[in-house]
C-alpha positions as CSV (number, residue, x, y, z in Angstrom):
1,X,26.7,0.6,-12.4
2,X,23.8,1.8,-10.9
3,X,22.2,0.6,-7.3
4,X,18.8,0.3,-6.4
5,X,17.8,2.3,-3.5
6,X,14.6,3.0,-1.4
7,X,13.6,6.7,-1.1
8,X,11.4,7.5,1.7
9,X,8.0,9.4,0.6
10,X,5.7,11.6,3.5
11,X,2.4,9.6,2.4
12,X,0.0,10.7,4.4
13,X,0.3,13.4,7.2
14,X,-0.6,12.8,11.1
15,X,-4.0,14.5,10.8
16,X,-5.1,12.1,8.3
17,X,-4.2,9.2,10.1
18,X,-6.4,10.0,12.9
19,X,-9.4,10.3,10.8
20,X,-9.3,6.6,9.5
21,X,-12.3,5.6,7.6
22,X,-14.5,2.8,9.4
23,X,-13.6,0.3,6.5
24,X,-9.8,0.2,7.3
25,X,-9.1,1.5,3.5
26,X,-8.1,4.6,2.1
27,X,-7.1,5.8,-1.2
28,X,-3.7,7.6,-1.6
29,X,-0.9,8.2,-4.8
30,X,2.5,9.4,-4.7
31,X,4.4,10.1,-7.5
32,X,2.0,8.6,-9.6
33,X,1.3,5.4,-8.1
34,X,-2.2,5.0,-7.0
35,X,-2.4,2.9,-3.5
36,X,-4.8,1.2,-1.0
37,X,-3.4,1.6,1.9
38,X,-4.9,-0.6,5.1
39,X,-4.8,0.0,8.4
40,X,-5.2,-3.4,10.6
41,X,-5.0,-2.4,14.3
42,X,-1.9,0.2,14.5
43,X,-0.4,-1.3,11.2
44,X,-0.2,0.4,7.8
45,X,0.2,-1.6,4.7
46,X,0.6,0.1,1.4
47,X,-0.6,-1.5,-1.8
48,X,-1.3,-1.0,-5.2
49,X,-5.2,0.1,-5.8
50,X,-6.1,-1.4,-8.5
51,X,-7.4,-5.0,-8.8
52,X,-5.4,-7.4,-10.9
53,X,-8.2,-9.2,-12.4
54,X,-10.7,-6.7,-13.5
55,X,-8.9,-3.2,-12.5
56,X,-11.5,-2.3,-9.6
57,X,-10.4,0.4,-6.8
58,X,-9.5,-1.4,-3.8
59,X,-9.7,1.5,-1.6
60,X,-13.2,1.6,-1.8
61,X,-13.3,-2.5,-1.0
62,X,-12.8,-4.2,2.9
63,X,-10.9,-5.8,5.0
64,X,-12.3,-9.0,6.2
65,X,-10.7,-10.8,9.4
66,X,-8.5,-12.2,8.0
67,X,-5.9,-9.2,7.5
68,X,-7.3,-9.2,3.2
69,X,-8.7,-6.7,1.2
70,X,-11.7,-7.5,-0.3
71,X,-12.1,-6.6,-4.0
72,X,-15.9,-4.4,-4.4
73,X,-16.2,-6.0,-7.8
74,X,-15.9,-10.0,-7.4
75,X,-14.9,-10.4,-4.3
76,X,-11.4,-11.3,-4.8
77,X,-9.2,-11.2,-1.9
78,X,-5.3,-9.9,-0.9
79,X,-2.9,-10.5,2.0
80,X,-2.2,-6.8,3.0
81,X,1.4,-7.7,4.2
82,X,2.2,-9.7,1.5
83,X,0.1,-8.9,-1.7
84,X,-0.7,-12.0,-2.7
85,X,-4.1,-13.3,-3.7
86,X,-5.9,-15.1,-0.8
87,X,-8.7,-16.6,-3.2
88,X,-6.6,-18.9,-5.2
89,X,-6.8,-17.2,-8.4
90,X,-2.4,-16.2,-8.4
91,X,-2.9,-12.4,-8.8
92,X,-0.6,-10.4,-7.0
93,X,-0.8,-6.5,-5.9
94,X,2.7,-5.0,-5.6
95,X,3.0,-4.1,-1.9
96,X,5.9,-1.3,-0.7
97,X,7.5,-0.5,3.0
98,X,5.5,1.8,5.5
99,X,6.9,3.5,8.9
100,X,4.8,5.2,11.1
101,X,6.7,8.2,12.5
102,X,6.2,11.1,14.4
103,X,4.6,13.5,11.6
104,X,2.7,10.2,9.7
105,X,2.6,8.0,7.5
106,X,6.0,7.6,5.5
107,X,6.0,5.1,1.9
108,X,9.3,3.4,0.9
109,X,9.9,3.9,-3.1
110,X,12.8,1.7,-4.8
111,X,14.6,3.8,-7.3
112,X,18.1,3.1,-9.0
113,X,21.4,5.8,-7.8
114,X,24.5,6.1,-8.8
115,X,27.0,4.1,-6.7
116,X,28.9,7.5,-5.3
117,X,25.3,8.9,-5.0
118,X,25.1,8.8,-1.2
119,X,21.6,11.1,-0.6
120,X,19.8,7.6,0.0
């Protein structure tokens, strides 16, 4: 059977990372996914960009401090480690693995492999 894997992604490259917007957000998509990613003192967190409850662009939101992004449209808020909805309204924004390493900003994808498949 197959195995689920994580695939490690180049996200965003050094150069961007030291020209981080003064809101903490930016926008970024890798094969096809469209992400906020936050940056909360020398963490990344990776996140999906759209809002749960009425489909606005997070990256274009804020982080409060508190460690959440703040929805633009109604305010809503998300744990950037975990996702979750800080409001109390039980959305959820799928959040995926970051590492910082020397050439930027790598994104952890799950994908499924076969089991003698060994390039993970």
């Amino acid at each position: 059977m197959f195995r689920k894997v994580l695939k490690w992604h180049l996200l965003l490259p050094l150069e961007e990372l030291n020209n981080w917007p003064p809101n903490g957000l930016k926008r970024a998509s890798i094969k096809g996914k469209a992400l906020c990613i936050a940056k909360r003192q020398n963490q990344y967190f990776a996140l999906a960009n759209k809002c749960p409850h009425a489909g606005a662009d997070l990256s274009t939101g804020w982080l409060n401090t508190k460690e959440e992004i703040v929805c633009p449209l109604h305010r809503f808020t998300f744990h950037c480690g975990s996702g979750e909805n800080t409001s109390g309204h039980g959305f959820y924004l799928e959040n995926y693995p970051t590492e910082l390493r020397s050439d930027g900003l790598w994104l952890g994808l799950h994908q499924w492999a076969w089991p003698w498949d060994q390039s993970s």
